[in-house]
Wavefront OBJ file of the C-alpha trace (Angstrom):
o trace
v 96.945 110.033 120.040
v 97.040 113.067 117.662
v 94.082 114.788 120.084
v 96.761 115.173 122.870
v 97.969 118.249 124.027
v 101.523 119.896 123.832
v 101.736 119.907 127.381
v 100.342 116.178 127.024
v 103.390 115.481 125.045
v 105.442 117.866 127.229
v 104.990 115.038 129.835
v 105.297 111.949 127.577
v 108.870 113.431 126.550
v 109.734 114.129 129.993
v 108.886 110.680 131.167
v 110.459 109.088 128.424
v 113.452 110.353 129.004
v 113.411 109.936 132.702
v 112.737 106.339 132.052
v 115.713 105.903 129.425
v 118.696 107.615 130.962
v 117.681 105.588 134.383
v 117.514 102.173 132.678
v 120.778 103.306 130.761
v 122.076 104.530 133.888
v 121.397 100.907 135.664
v 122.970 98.661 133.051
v 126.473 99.437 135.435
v 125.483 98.826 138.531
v 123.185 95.917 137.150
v 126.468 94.101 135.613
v 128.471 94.877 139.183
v 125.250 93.105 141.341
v 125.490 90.249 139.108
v 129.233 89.808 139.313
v 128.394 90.118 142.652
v 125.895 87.372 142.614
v 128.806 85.197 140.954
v 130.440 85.432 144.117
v 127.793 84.150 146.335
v 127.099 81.384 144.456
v 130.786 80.706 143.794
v 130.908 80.693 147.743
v 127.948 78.616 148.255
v 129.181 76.229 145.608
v 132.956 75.336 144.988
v 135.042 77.478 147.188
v 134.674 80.752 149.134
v 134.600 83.617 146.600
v 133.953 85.903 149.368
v 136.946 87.181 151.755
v 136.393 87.220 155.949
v 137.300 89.455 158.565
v 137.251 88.980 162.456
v 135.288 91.682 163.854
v 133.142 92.382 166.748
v 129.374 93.569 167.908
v 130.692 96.869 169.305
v 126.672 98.706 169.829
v 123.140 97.693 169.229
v 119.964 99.847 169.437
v 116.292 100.025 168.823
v 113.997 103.132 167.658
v 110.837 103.876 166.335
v 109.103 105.929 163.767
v 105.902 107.372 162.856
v 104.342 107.702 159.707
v 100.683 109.759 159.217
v 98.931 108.694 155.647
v 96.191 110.281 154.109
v 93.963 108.350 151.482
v 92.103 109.713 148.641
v 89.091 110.464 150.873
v 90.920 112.580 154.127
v 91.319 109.748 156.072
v 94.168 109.762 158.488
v 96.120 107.062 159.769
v 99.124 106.553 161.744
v 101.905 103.421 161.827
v 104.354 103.157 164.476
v 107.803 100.954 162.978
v 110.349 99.922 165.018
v 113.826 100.095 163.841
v 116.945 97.767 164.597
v 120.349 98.669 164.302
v 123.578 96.990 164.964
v 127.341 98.215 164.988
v 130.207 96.339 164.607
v 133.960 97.110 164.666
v 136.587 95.644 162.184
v 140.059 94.959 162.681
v 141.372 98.542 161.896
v 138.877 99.731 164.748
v 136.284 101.390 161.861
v 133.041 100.857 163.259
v 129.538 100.718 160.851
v 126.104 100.728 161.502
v 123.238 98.935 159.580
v 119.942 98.244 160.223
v 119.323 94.581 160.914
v 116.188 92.330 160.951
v 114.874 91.871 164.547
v 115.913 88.157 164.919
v 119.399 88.964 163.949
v 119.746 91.709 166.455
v 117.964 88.891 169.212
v 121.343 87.130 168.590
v 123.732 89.788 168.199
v 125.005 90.894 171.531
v 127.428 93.570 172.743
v 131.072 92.597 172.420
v 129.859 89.339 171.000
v 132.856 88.596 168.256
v 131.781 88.256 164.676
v 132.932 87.245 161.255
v 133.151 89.604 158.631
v 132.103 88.865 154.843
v 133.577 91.246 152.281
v 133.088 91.818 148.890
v 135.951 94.069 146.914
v 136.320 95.088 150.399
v 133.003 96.047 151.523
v 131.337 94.512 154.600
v 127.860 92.490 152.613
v 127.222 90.206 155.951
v 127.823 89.429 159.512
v 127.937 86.321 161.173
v 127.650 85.389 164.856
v 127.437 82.409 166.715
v 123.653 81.807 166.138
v 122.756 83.481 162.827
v 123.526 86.307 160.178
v 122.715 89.164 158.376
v 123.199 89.788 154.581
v 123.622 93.230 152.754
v 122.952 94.455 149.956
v 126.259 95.707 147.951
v 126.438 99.087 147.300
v 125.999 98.268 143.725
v 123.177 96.744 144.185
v 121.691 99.680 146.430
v 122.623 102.005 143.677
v 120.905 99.615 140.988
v 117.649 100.071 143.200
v 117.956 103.855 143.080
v 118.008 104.074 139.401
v 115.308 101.083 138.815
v 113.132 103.422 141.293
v 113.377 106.151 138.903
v 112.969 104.137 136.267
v 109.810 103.525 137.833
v 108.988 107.106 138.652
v 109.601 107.639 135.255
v 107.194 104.986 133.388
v 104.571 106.393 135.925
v 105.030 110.315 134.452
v 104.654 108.492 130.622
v 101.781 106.493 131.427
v 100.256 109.812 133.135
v 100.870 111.914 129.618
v 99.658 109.020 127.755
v 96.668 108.205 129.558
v 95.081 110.899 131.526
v 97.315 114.178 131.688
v 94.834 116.225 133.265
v 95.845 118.948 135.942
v 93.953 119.132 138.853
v 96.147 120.977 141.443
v 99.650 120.252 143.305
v 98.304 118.557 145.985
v 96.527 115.651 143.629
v 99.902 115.158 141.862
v 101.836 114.799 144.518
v 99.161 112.319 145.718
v 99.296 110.535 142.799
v 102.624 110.190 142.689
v 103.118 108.846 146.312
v 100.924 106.637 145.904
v 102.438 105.295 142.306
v 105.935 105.144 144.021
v 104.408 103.156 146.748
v 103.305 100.778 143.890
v 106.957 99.987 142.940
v 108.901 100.090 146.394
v 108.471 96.477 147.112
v 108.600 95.146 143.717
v 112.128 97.070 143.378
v 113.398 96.150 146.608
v 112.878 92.025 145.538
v 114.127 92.338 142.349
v 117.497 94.168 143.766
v 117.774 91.555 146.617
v 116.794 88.889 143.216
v 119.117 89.760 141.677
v 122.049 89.971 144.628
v 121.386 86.731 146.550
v 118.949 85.090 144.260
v 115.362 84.031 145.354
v 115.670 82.720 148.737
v 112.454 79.991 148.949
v 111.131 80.077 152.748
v 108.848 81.921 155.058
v 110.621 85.498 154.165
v 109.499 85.105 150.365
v 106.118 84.278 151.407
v 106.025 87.207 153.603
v 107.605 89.761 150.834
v 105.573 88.573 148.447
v 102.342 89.307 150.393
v 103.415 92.591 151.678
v 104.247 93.274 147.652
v 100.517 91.965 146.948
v 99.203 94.633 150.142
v 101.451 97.048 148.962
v 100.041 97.385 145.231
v 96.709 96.505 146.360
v 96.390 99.429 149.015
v 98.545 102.089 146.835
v 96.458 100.997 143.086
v 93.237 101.125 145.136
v 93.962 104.610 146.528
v 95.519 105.960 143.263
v 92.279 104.401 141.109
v 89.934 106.374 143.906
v 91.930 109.644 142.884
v 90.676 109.326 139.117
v 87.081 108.923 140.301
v 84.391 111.643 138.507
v 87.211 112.458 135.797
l 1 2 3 4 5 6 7 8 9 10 11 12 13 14 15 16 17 18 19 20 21 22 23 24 25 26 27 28 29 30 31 32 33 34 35 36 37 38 39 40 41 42 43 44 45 46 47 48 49 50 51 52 53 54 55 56 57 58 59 60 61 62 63 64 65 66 67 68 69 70 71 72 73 74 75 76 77 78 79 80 81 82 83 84 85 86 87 88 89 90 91 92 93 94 95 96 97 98 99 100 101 102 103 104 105 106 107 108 109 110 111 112 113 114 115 116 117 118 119 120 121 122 123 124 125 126 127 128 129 130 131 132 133 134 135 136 137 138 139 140 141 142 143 144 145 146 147 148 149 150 151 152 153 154 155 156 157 158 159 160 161 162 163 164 165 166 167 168 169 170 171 172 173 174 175 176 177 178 179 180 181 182 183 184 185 186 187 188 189 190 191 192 193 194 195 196 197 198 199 200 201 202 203 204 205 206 207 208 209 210 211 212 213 214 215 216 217 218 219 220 221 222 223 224 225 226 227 228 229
């Protein structure tokens, strides 16, 4: 520890403190997603804590993106996603857009009326005749944001701890999509956790492996990076 140096500890500071004010600034949003987890239970349980809206499936559409990656050794390779998105209308004639899971959007159909679920006012899920399509709160998004820095963060402490070494821009910026690709699954389950609880079924199973891939793929690639230091 006393061998480090004061750039070393440059970083160390800088990712401490990164990692403090972001867990300090989550503890608001964190209490807000789990009143709103009260809710969902409360409306699951013993009453509807959760206020409804008629509304209707005003527009749906589909697109795609493409994403190029590079590993550790130049190797290129390209993913094509397709995206699903969904507008509906509520009663004041406001219209919003989300992005929906593809079986949803199978169901949802033009004009097709809807019920609305609200939370302090905010639209957290849409129902149709043959499924639905839960939100996170924007609490709960902003909760994310922070716990993702959070992450970024312990990544930059770890870095002055551990290695600290400077090897170029394009290595750190590497490195640090790659540790950021570490976290973006585990954050995203522990947000949704925390909102709607662990949902047991098929989608877990699924999340949970592509959590597993995720670290697996991103650790492996980052690990390569340190090779012949």
């Amino acid at each position: 520890m006393c061998g480090r140096s004061l750039p070393q500890w440059i970083v160390v500071a800088l990712g401490l403190g990164v990692l403090v004010i972001a867990l300090a600034s989550a503890a608001g949003p964190y209490r807000q997603t789990r009143e709103f987890r009260a809710a969902v239970g409360c409306g699951a349980s013993a009453g509807d804590c959760l206020a409804s809206e008629r509304g209707s499936i005003a527009e749906r559409r589909t697109y795609t993106t493409t994403t190029t990656e590079t590993d550790s050794n130049g190797h290129m390779s390209t993913t094509t996603t397709t995206h699903y998105e969904v507008t509906w209308q509520r009663t004041d004639g406001s219209r919003q857009t989300c992005e929906v899971s593809s079986s949803f959007y199978g169901k949802a159909r033009e004009g097709q009326p809807a019920t609305l679920r609200l939370w302090r006012g905010e639209v957290v899920g849409v129902e149709v005749t043959d499924g639905s399509e839960w939100f996170l709160p924007k609490s709960g998004k902003t909760l994310g944001y922070w716990l993702f820095l959070a992450f970024f963060g312990l990544g930059v402490l770890l870095w002055g701890l551990l290695f600290g070494w400077w090897d170029g821009l394009f290595m750190l910026a590497f490195r640090t999509f790659a540790w950021m690709f570490i976290g973006f699954v585990p954050v995203g389950m522990t947000t949704d956790a925390l909102a709607y609880g662990l949902r047991p079924g098929v989608g877990l199973g699924i999340e949970i492996a592509l959590g597993v891939l995720c670290i697996g793929v991103a650790g492996w690639i980052l690990i390569g990076s340190l090779d012949g230091r």
